[in-house]
N, C-alpha and C positions, 0 to 999 in steps of 0.2 A: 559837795558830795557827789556827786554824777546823780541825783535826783533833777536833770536837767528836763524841761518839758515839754510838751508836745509845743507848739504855735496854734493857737486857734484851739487846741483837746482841752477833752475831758479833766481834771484833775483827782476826781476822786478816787480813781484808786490812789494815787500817791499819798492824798490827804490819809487816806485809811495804811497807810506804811508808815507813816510816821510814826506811831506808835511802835512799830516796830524797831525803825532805827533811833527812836528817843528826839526824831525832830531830822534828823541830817547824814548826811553819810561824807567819804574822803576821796586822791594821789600824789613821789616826790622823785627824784634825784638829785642826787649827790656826786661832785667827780673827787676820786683822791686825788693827792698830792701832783702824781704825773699824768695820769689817764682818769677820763673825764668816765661818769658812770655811762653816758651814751657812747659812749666807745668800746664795741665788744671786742673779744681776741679773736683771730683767726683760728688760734689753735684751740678753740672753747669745745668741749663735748661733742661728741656727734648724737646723743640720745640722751633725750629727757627723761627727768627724773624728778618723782614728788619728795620733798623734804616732810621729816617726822617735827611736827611742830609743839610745843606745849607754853601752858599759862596762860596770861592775858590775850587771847587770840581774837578779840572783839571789835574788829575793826573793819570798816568800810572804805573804800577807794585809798587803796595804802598805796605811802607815798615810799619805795625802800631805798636806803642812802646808809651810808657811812663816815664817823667822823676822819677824817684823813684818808690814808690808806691802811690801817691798822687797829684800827680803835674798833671802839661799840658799833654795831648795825642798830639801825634807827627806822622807826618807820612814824609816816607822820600819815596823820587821816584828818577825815571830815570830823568835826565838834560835833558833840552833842546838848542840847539848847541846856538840859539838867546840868551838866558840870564847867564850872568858869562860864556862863554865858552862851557857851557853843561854840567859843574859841578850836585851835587846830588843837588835836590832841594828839600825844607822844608817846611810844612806847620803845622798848631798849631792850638789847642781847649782847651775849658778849659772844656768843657762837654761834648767830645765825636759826638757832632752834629754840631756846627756850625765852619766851619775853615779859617784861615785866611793863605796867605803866609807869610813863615819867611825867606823867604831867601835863602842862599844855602851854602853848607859845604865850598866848595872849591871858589876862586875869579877866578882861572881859574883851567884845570885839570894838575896837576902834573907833570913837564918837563918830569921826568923819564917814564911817560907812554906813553906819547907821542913819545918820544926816542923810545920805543918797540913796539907799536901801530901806524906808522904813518898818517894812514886812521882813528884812532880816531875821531867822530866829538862828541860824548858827551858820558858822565859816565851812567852807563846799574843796575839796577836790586840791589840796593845796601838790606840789610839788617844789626839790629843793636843788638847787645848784650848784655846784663849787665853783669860782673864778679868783684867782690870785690871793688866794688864804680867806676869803670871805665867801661864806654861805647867803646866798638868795634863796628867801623863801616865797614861793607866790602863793596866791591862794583867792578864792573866789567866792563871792557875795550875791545872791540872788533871791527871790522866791519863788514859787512851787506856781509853773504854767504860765510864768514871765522871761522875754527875755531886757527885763529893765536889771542889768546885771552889770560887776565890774568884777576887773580882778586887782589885787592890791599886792603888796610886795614889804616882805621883813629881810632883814640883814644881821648877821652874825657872826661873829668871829671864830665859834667852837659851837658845838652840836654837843659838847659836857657840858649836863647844868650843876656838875659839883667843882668846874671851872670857875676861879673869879672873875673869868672875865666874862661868861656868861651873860647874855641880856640882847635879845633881839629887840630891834631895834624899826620902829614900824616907818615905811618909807614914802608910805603912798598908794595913792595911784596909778597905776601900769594904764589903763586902758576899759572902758567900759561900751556898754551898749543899749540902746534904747526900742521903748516900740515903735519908733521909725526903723530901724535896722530889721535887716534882712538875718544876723546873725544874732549869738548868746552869748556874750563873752565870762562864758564860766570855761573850766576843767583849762588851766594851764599845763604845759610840757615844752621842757626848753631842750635845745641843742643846738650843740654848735658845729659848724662848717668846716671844712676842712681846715681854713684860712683860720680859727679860731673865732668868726663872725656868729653872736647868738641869734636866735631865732626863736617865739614863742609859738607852737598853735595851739588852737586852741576851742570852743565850739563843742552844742549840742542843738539835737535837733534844728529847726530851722533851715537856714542852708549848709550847715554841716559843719566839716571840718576849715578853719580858716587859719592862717596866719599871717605875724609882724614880725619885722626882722627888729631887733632890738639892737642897747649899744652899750659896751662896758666905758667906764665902770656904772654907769648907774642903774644899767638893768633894767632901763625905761625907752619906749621904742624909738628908733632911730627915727631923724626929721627927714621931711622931705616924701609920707606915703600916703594915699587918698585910705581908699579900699584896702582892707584884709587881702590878702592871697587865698585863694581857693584850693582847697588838698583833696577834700572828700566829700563825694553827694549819692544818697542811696536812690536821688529823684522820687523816691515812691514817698507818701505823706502817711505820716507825720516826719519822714526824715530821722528815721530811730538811729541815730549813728552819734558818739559825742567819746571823750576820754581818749583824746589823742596822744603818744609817745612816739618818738620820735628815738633811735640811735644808729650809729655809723658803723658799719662794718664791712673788711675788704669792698671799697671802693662804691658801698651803697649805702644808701638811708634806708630804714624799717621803718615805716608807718603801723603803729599797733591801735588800733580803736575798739572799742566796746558800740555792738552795734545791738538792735531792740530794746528792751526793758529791764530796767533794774527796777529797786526798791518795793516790789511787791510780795517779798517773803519766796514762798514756794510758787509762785505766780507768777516768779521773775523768768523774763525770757533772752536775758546775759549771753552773748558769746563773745570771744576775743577772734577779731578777723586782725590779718596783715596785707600791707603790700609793698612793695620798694620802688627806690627812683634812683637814680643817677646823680638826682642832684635834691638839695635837700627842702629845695621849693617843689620839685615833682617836676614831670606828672609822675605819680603812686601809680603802677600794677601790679592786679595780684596773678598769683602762679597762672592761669590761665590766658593770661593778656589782658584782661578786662580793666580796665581805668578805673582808679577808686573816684574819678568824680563821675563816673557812669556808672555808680553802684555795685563794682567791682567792688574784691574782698575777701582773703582766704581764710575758712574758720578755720584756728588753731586750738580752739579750746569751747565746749559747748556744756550740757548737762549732761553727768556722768554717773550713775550712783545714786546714791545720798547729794552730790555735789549741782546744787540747782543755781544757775544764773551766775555763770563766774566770769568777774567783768571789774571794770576800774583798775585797770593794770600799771603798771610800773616796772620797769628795768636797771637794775643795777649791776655793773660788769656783764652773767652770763644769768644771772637771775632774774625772775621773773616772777614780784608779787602781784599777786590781786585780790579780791574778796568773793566768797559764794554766799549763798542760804543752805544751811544743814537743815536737812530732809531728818538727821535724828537730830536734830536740839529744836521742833518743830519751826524749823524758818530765819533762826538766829545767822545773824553772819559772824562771818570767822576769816582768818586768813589762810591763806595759801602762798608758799613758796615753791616754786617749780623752777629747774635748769631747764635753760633754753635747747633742743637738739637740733641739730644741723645738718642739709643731706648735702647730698656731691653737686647739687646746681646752687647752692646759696642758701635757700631757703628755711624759715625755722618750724618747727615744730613741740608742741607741747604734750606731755605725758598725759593719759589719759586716765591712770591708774587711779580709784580710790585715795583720797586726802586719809593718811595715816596717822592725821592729827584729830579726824574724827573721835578717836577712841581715847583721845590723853584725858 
């Protein structure tokens, strides 16, 4: 869920959120058939704009993807420990605006994660992939002010659960982290390189943002690397930075991270920063020149409104989910979809307007 924690802090405010998020909170991508979700158009929007949302809007670090290039939009979130266990949970549109629950990946979480988690109470921050007709789903395991964490990995053939062939497929282990590490290996986000080479990062708090290059087909990281790769550090402690996305456009990577606090209801202090690189290891600047491993970081999105702490983002083609706390549903989260807008040097920017889904 991006309930990712401090090293060394406090944990009770977050203990005191859970009640709020029912234990856990979510992020996915998805690429169609020919272009990958982390691949935006050139020719996308120049001005953001908030979508009018309705139905099940309950979700935390949403993960937004598409079956194919033509099917249902899907978003997949963090569990909550009350339904199935706290497995990843699923919700469905056929139009981008109104969504329904579908369920959840897993009936309960994974023995094996358990066995290495056992303060587990529900699956964290998943995000989803498309490579060669099969969905990669990752997803992350940890508890609240640890970073004895892993991230794990499902496989699928279709994102329709009224598909026969239907049945994700749980694969393992991708990669974990201990209190020896300097890192958290919660909140995955995949992309690929120009070359078609994938790449995980991933990281909260602690030393921030990090990643692994990984290797099709099995979506497990590539041999032959010590150390994580270093993307993002805000230096100042606790390190509030975690929920990294990553996609490609004209000729640059976006690094999107959620940087301060989440999961504190109306207390949450949520923004969505960015920065770009050349390449898709970095080094990340944001608009100013500043190095996002020198705490560099452009906010694109802050509190607005009603709309408190909007943060756990996800990107799909020129969309742009993520979750806030409503100021009128005292503190509940909900989602939000916003187009990405674009100015005349590259850079993105997000609408600022009132969530018009408040009111459905």
């Amino acid at each position: 869920m991006r309930l990712r924690m401090i090293a060394g802090g406090s944990v009770a405010a977050v203990l005191a959120v859970v009640s709020v998020l029912g234990g856990g909170a979510s992020a996915p991508r998805v690429s169609p058939a020919v272009a990958t979700s982390a691949v935006v158009s050139a020719s996308a929007d120049t001005r953001s704009r908030v979508l009018h949302l309705s139905g099940d809007l309950h979700t935390h670090d949403p993960a937004l993807t598409r079956d194919g290039a033509h099917g249902d939009w899907y978003v997949f979130s963090t569990g909550d420990p009350s339904v199935a266990h706290g497995t990843v949970q699923i919700r469905r549109s056929s139009d981008l605006r109104h969504w329904t629950y579908a369920g959840t990946v897993f009936q309960d979480i994974p023995a094996w994660v358990r066995a290495k988690i056992p303060e587990v109470q529900n699956i964290w921050a998943p995000d989803v992939h498309r490579h060669n007709g099969l969905y990669y789903l990752y997803y992350a395991a940890s508890s609240f002010g640890s970073n004895r964490s892993l991230i794990g990995l499902a496989t699928n053939t279709t994102l329709d659960p009224r598909s026969r062939a239907y049945r994700w497929v749980d694969q393992g282990l991708v990669t974990e982290s201990m209190p020896s590490n300097d890192y958290n290996a919660i909140d995955p986000g995949i992309v690929e390189d120009a070359a078609g080479r994938p790449w995980m990062a991933f990281g909260s708090f602690w030393s921030g943002i990090r990643m692994l290059a990984l290797q099709w087909p099995s979506g497990k990281p590539a041999p032959g690397q010590t150390e994580p790769l270093r993307l993002a550090d805000r230096r100042v402690p606790p390190n509030a930075i975690e929920a990294p996305y990553i996609i490609r456009r004209q000729g640059y990577f976006y690094l999107f991270v959620s940087i301060d606090f989440c999961c504190r209801g109306l207390d949450s202090t949520y923004k969505i920063a960015v920065g770009r690189s050349r390449a898709v290891t970095g080094p990340y600047y944001d608009e100013l020149g500043t190095p996002l491993l020198h705490g560099g970081g452009t906010v694109i999105l802050s509190e607005h409104g009603s709309m408190v702490g909007p943060g756990g983002q996800s990107v799909y083609g020129n969309y742009l989910a993520h979750h806030y706390y409503d100021a009128t549903r005292n503190g509940d989260f909900r989602l939000s979809i916003r187009t990405l807008g674009w100015d005349h040097r590259g850079w993105p920017s997000l609408s600022t307007q009132p969530d018009p889904s408040a009111t459905s």
